[in-house]
N, C-alpha and C positions, 0 to 999 in steps of 0.2 A: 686683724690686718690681713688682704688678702693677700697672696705671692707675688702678683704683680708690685703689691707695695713695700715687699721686704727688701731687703738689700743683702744680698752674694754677700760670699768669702772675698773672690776675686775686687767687685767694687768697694767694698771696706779697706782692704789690702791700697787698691788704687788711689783712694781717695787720703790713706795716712801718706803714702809717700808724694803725694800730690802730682799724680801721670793722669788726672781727668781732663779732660777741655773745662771750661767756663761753662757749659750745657748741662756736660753729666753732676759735675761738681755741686752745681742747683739742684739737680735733680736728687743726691744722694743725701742733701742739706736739707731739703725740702723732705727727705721721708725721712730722716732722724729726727725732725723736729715732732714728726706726728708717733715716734716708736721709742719711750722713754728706755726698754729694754735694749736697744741697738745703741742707741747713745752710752749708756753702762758698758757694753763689749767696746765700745769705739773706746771709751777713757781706760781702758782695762788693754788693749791691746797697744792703745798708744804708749801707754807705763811701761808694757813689757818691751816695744820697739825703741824707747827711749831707753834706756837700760842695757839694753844690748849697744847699743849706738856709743851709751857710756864709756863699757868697758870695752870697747874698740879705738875710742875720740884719741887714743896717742897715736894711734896706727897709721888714721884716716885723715882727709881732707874735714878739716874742722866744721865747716860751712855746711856737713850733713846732720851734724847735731841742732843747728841753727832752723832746719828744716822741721824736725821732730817737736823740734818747742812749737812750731806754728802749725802745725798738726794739734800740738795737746792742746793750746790757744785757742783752736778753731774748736775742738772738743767742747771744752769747757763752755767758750758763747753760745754752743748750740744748748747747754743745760741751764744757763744761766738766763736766757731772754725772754723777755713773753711771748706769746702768739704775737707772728708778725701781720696779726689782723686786728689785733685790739689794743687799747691807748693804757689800758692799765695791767697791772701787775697781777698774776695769778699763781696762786700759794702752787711751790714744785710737787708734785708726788710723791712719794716714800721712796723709790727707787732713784728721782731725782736727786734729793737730801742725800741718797745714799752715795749715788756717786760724787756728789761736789764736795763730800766734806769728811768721806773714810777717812783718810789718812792726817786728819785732826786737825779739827779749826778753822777761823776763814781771816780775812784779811780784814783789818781794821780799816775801816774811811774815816776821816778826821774832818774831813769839807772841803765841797761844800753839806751841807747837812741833805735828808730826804724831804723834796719836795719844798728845796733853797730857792731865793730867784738869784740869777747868778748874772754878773756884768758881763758883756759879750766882750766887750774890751781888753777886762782882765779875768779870764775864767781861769782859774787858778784850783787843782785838785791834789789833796794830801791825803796818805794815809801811814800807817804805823809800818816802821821797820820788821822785817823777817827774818834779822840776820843776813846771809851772805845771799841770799836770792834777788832774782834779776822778776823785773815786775811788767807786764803787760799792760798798760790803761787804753780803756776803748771806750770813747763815747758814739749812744746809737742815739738814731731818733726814736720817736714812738712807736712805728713802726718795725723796731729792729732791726733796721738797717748801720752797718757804718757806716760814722761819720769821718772818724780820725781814731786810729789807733798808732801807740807807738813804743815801743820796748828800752825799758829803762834800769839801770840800778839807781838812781835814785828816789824817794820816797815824795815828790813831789813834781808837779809838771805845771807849766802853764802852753795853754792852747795857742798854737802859731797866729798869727797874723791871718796866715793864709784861708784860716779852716771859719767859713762865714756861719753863723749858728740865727735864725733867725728870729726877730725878738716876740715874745709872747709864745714861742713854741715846746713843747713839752720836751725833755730829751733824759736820757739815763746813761749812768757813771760805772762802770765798773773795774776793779783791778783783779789782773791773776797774777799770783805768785810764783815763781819757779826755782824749788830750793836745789840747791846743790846735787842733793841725793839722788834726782829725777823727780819727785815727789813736787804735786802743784794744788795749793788751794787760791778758792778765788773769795773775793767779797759777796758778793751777790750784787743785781745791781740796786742802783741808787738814783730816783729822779730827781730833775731839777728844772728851775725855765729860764728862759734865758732873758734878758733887760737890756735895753742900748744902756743903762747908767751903769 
């Protein structure tokens, strides 16, 4: 990687507490995807800033913790997703593996299953309880793009009305977990396609 394509203390700093524009925010998105090492320091400093954020959270305006989850959130998508150039899935790296599942485990998906055809009508996705943790579900298209993400304690979701998926198109399923401790595993994701029935 050359220097032009690393990424600073300062924009790492910037982009967890989220003070980037929409410009840089790409820009820093776009070279952690291609810098599995940077990625690891990003979920590694988000752990330590979430934690601090912790044991402050009686002190503080609440709504700063709420931030830090979507910081480790953003984290995690960027370790979890394929190339947002290719339609399929490619095996994470050692370093990948390493950050998405240290801290032990991943999140069970119950269904739709991999590479389900799912009713756009009623697209309905469950997976297994973590105890007291608050769960993330984000569906991307093939591309890796969001679709609809949205943060939950409970262990099942159905897709709004609003969120149009279109039918015969490839898309993927993922949850991230966020236990109590600060501590977050995710499922990995999960394709599926979508069927007007």
């Amino acid at each position: 990687m050359t220097p032009e394509e690393d990424i600073s203390a300062e924009e790492m700093a910037a982009y967890i507490d989220d003070r980037l524009s929409s410009d840089e925010r790409a820009s820093v998105e776009a070279r952690l995807a291609r810098n599995p090492e940077r990625r690891a320091e990003l979920v590694e400093a988000t752990r330590i800033v979430s934690q601090a954020d912790l044991a402050k959270s009686r002190r503080y305006f609440p709504w700063k913790w709420a931030g830090v989850l979507a910081a480790a959130a953003a984290a995690v998508i960027l370790v979890v997703l394929p190339n947002r150039h290719s339609d399929s899935l490619q095996p994470p790296s050692p370093a990948e593996r390493r950050a998405a599942g240290e801290d032990g485990g991943r999140v069970n998906l119950l269904g739709p299953g991999d590479a389900a055809v799912v009713p756009i009508a009623s697209a309905r996705f469950a997976w297994q309880s973590e105890g007291d943790a608050s769960y993330r579900i984000t569906i991307a298209d093939a591309t890796g793009a969001t679709i609809w993400t949205t943060l939950t304690g409970d262990t099942t979701v159905v897709l709004p009305a609003s969120i149009v998926l279109r039918p015969g198109q490839h898309y993927y399923w993922y949850v991230d977990a966020m236990r109590i401790d600060g501590s977050s595993i995710t499922s990995g994701p999960r394709s599926f396609t979508s069927n007007t029935r």
